[in-house]
py3Dmol code that shows the C-alpha trace and the ligand (Angstrom):
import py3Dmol

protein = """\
ATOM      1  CA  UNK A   1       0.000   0.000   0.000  1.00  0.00           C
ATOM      2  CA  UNK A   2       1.165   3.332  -0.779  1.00  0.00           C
ATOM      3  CA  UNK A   3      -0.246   6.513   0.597  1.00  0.00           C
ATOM      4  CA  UNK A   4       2.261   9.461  -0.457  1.00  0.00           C
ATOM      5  CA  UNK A   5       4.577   9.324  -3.402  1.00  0.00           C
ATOM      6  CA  UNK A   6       7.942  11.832  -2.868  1.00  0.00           C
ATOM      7  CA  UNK A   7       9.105  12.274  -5.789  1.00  0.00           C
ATOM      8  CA  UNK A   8      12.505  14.326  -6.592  1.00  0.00           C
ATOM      9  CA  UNK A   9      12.568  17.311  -9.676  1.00  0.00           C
ATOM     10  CA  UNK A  10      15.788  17.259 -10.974  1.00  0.00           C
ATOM     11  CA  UNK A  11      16.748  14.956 -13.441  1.00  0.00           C
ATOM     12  CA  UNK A  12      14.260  13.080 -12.041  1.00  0.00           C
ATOM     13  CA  UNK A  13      10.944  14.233 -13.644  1.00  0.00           C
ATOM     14  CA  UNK A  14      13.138  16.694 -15.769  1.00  0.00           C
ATOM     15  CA  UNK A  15      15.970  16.817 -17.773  1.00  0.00           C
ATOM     16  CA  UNK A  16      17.942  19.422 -15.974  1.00  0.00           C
ATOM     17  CA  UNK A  17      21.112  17.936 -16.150  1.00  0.00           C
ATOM     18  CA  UNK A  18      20.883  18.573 -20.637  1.00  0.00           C
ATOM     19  CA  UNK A  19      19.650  21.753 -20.110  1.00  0.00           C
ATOM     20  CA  UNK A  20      22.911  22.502 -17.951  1.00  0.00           C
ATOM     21  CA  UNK A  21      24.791  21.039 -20.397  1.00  0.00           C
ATOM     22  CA  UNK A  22      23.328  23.174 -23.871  1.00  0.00           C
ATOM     23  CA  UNK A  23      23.751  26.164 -21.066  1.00  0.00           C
ATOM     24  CA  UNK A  24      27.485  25.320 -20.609  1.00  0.00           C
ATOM     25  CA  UNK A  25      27.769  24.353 -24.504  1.00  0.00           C
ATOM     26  CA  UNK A  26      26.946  27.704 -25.505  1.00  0.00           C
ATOM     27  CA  UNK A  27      28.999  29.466 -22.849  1.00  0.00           C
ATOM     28  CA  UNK A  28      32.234  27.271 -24.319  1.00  0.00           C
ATOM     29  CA  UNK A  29      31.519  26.861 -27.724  1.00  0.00           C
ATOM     30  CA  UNK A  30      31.657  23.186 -27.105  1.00  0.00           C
ATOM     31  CA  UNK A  31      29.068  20.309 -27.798  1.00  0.00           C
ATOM     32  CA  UNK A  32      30.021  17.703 -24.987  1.00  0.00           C
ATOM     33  CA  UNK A  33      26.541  15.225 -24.432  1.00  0.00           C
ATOM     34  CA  UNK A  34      25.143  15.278 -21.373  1.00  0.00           C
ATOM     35  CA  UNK A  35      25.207  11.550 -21.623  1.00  0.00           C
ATOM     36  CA  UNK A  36      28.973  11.337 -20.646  1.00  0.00           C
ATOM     37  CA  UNK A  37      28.216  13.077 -17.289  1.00  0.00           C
ATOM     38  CA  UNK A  38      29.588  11.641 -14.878  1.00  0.00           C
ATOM     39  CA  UNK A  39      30.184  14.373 -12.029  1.00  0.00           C
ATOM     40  CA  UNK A  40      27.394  15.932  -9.729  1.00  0.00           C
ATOM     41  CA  UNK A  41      29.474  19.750 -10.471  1.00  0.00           C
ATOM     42  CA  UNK A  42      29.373  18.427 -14.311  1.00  0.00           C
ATOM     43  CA  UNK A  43      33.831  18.846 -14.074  1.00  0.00           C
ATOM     44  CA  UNK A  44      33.993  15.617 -15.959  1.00  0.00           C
ATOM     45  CA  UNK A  45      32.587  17.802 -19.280  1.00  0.00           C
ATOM     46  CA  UNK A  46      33.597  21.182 -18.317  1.00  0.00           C
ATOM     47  CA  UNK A  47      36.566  20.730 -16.104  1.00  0.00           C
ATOM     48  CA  UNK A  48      36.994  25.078 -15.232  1.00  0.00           C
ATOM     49  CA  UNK A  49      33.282  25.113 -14.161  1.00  0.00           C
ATOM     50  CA  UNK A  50      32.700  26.249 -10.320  1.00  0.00           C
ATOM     51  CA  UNK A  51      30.097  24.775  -8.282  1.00  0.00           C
ATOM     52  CA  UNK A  52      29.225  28.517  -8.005  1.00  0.00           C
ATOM     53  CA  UNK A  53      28.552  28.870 -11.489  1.00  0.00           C
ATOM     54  CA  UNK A  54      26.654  25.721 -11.717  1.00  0.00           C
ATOM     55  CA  UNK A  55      24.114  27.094  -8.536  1.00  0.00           C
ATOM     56  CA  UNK A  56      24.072  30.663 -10.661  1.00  0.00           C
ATOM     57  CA  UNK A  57      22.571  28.451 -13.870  1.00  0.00           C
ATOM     58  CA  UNK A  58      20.172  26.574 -11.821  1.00  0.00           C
ATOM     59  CA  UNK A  59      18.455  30.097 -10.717  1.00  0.00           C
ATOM     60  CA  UNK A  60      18.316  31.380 -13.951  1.00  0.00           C
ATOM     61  CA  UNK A  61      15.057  31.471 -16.148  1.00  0.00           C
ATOM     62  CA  UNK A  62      16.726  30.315 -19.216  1.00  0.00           C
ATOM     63  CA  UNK A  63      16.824  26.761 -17.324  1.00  0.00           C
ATOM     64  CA  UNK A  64      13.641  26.607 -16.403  1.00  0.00           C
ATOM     65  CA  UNK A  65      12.445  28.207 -20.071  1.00  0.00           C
ATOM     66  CA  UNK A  66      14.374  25.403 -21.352  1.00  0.00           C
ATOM     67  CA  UNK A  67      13.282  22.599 -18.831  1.00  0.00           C
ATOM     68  CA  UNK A  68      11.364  19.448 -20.468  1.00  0.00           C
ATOM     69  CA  UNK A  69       9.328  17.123 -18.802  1.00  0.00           C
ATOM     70  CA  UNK A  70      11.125  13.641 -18.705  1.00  0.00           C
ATOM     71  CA  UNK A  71       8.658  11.127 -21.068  1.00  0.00           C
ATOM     72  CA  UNK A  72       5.686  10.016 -18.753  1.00  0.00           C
ATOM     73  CA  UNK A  73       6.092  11.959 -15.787  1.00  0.00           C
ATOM     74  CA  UNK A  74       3.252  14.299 -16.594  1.00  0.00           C
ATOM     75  CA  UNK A  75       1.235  11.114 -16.659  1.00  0.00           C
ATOM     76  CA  UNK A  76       2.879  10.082 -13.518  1.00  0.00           C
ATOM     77  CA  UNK A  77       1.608  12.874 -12.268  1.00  0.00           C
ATOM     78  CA  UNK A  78      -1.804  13.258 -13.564  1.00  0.00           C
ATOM     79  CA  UNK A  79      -1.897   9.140 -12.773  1.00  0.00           C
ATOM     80  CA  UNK A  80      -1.831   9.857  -9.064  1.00  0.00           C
ATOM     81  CA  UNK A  81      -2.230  13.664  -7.922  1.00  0.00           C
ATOM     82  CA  UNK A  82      -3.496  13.607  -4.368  1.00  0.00           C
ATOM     83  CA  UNK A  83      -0.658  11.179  -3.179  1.00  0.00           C
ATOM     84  CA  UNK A  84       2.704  13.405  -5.143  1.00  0.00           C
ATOM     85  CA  UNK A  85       4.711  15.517  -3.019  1.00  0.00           C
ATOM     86  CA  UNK A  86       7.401  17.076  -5.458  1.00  0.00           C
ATOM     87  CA  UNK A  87      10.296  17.408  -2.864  1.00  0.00           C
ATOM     88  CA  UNK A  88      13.381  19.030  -4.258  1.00  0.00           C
ATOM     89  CA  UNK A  89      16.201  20.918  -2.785  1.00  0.00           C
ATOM     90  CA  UNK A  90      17.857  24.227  -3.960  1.00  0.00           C
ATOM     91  CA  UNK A  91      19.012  27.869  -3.352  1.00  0.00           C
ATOM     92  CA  UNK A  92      15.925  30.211  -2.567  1.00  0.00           C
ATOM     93  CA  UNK A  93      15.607  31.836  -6.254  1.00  0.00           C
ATOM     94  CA  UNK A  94      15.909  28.174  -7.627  1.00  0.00           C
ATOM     95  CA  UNK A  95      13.165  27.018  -5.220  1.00  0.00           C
ATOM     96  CA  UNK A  96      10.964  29.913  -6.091  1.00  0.00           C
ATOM     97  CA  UNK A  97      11.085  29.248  -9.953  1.00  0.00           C
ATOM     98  CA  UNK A  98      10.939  25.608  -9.552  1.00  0.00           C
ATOM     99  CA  UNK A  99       7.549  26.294  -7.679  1.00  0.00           C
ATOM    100  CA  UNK A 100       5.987  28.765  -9.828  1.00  0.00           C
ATOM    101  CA  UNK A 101       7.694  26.159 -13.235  1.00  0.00           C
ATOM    102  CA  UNK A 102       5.468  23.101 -11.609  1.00  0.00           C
ATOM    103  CA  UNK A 103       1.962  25.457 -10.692  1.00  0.00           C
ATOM    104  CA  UNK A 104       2.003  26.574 -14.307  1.00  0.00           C
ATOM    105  CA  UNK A 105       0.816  23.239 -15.464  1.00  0.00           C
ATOM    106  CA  UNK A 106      -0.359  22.071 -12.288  1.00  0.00           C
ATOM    107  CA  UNK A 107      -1.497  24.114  -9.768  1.00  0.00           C
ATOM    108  CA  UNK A 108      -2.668  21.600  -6.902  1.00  0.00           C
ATOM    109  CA  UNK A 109       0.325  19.455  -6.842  1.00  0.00           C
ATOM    110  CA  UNK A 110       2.141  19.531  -3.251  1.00  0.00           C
ATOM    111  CA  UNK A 111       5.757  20.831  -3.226  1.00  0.00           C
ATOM    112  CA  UNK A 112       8.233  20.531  -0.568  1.00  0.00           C
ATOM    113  CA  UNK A 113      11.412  23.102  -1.336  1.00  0.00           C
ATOM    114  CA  UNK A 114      14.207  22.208   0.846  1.00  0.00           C
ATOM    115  CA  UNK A 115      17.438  24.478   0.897  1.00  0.00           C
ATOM    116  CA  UNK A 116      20.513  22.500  -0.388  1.00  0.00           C
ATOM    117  CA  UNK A 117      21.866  21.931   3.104  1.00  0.00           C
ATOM    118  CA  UNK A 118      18.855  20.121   4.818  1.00  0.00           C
ATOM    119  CA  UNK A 119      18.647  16.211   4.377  1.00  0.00           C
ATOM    120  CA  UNK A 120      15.356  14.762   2.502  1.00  0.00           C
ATOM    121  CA  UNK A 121      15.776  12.662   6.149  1.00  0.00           C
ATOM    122  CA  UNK A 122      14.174  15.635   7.667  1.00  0.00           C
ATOM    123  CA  UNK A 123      10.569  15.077   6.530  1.00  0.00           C
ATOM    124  CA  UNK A 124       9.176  11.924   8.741  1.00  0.00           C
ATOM    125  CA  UNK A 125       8.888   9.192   6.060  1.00  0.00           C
ATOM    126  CA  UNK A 126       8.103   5.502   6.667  1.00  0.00           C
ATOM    127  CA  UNK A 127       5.678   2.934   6.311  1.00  0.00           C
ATOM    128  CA  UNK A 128       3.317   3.283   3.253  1.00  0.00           C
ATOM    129  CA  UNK A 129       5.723   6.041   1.647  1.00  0.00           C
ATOM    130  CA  UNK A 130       7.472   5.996  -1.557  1.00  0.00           C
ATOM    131  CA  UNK A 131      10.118   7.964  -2.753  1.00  0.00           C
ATOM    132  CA  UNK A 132      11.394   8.573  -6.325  1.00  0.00           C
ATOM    133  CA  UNK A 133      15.110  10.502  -6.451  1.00  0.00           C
ATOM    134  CA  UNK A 134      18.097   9.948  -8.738  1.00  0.00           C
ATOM    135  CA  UNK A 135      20.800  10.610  -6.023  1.00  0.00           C
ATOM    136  CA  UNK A 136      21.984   7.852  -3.800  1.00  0.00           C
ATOM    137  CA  UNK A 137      22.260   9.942  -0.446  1.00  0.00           C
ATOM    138  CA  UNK A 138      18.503  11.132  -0.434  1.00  0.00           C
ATOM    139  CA  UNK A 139      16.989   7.513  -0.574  1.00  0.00           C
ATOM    140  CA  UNK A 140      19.456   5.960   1.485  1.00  0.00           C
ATOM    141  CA  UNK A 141      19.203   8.466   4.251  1.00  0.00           C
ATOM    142  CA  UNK A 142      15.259   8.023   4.259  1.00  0.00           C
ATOM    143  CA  UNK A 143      12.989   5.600   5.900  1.00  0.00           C
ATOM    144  CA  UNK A 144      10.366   5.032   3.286  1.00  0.00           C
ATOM    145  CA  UNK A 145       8.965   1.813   2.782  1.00  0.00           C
ATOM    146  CA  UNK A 146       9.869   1.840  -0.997  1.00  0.00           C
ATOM    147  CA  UNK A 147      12.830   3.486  -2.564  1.00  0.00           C
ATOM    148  CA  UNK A 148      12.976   3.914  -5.763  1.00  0.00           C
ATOM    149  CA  UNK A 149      16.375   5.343  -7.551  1.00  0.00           C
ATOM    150  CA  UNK A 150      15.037   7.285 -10.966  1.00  0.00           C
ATOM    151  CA  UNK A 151      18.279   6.022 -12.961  1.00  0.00           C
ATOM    152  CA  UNK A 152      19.017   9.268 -15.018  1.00  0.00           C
ATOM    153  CA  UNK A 153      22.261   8.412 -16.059  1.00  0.00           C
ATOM    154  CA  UNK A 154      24.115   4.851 -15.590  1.00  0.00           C
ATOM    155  CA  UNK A 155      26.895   4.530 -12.829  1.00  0.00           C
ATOM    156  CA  UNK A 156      27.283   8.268 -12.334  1.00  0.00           C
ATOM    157  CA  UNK A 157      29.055   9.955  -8.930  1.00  0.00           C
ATOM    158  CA  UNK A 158      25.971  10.159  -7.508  1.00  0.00           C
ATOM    159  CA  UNK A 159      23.707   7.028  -7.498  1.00  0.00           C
ATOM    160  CA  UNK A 160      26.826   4.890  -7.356  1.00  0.00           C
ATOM    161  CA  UNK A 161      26.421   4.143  -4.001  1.00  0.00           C
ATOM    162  CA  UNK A 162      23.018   3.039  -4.356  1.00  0.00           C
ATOM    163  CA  UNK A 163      24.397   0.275  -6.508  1.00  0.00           C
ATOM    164  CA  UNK A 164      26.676  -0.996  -4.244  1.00  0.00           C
ATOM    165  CA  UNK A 165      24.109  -1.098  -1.755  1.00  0.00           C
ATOM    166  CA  UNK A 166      21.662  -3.343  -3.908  1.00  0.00           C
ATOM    167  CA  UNK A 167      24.219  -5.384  -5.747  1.00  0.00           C
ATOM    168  CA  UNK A 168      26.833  -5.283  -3.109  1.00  0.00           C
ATOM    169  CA  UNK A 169      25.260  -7.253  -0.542  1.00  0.00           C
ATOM    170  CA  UNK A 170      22.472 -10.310  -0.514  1.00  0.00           C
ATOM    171  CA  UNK A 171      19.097  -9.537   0.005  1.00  0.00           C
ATOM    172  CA  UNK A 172      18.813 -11.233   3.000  1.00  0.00           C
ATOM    173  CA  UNK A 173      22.033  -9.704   4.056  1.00  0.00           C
ATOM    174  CA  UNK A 174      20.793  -6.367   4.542  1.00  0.00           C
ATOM    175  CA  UNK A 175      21.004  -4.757   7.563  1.00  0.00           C
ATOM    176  CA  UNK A 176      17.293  -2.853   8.464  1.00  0.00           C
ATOM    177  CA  UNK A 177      17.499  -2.429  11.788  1.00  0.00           C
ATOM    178  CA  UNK A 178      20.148  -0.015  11.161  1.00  0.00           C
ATOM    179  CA  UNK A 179      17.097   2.204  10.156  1.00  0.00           C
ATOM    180  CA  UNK A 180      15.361   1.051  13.357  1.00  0.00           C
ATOM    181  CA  UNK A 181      11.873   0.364  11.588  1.00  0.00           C
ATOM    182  CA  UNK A 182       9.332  -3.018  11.856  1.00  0.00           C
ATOM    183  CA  UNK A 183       8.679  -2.863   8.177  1.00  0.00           C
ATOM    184  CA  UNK A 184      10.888  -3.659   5.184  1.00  0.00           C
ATOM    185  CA  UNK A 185      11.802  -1.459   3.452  1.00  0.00           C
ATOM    186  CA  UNK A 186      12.019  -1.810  -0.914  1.00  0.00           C
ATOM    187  CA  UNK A 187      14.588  -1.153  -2.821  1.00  0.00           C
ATOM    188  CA  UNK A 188      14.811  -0.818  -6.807  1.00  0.00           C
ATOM    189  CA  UNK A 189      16.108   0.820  -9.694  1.00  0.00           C
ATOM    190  CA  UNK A 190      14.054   2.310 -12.798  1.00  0.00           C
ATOM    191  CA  UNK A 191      14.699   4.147 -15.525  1.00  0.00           C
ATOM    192  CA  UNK A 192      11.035   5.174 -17.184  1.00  0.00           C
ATOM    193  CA  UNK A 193       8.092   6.383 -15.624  1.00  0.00           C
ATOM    194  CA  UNK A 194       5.844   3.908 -17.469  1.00  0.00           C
ATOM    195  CA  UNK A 195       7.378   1.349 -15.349  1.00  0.00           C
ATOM    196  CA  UNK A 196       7.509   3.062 -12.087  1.00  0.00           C
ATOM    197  CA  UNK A 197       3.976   3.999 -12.736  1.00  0.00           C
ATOM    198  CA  UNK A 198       3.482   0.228 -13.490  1.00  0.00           C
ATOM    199  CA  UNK A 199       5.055  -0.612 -10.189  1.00  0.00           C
ATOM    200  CA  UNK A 200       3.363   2.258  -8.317  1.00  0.00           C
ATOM    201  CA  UNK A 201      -0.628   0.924  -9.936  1.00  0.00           C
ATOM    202  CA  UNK A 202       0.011  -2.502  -8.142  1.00  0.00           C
ATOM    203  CA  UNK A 203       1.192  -1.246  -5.134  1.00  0.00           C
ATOM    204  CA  UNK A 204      -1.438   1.076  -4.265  1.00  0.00           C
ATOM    205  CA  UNK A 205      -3.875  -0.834  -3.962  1.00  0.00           C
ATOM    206  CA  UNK A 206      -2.316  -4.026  -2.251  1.00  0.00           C
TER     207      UNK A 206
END
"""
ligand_1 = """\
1
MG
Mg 17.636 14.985 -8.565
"""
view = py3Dmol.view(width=600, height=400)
view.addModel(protein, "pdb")
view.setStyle({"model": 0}, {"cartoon": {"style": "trace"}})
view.addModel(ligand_1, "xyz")
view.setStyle({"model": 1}, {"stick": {}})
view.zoomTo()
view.show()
């Protein structure tokens, strides 16, 4: 049974990680693919770039005018609107776009802005909760009953260590009590919304 879906924004139902990239493209006269990231401050590509610079592009309203919806996340969405919570961290102005981005197409949905230094762990999440993110350290930090890693990109910086935790140990290996909860919690990976939304249909109403 799930009762509240938390589901991440970046690169998670959007593609902000190409937008970054065609941002930084332009700036260098380059044409590196975001598909070769492999660094959270996007060095790996652009190896000058500043995590200050990065923040400064992520605030600006040439992202979010040329932020796309990942394929089937606006049908996630529409799929199951009284149970989403978009939770998403980032600087004030970034926070303030993002919100006023999401309410021009939908206007009800429930948004959580967290500034970049406070843990997803701080909103109370367990049994019957689901959360959706593409970065390792926000699910594993959590204590929702399913976790679900949005795989953006393969083997990047920053969902590595959620492979290691699936693949490294045996199921019945894992150590929940380290998370000090009576329920087991669910970990997978995904890469499309069709699927998660899939997964999500049959758990709902279990
Ligand atoms: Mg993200």
């Amino acid at each position: 049974m799930i009762d509240n879906l938390y589901v991440d924004f970046d690169d998670t139902l959007v593609g902000s990680s190409e937008v970054i990239v065609g941002l930084l493209n332009k700036r260098f006269n380059t044409n590196k693919n975001v598909k070769d990231l492999t660094t959270w401050n996007y060095t790996n590509l652009f190896p000058t770039i500043k995590g200050i610079e990065i923040e400064e592009l992520f605030d600006t309203q040439e992202f979010f005018d040329k932020l796309k919806w990942k394929d089937g996340a606006v049908e996630f969405i529409n799929r199951f609107p009284d149970k989403i919570i978009i939770l998403s961290k980032g600087n004030a102005l970034n926070l303030t776009r993002k919100k006023l981005w999401i309410r021009k197409q939908f206007p009800n949905i429930k948004f959580i802005g967290l500034e970049s230094d406070v843990s997803k762990a701080s909103i109370n999440m367990g049994r019957g909760d689901c959360i959706i993110d593409d970065h390792a350290d926000n699910l594993l930090d959590v204590k929702a009953e399913y976790r679900i890693m949005f795989e953006s990109f393969k083997h990047v910086e920053w969902n590595d260590k959620f492979y290691k935790h699936i693949y490294g140990k045996k199921m019945q290996d894992y150590n929940y009590n380290k998370y000090n909860c009576s329920y087991k919690i669910n970990d997978l990976i995904m890469d499309s919304w069709k699927d998660i939304e899939e997964f999500v249909d049959n758990e709902v109403d279990k």
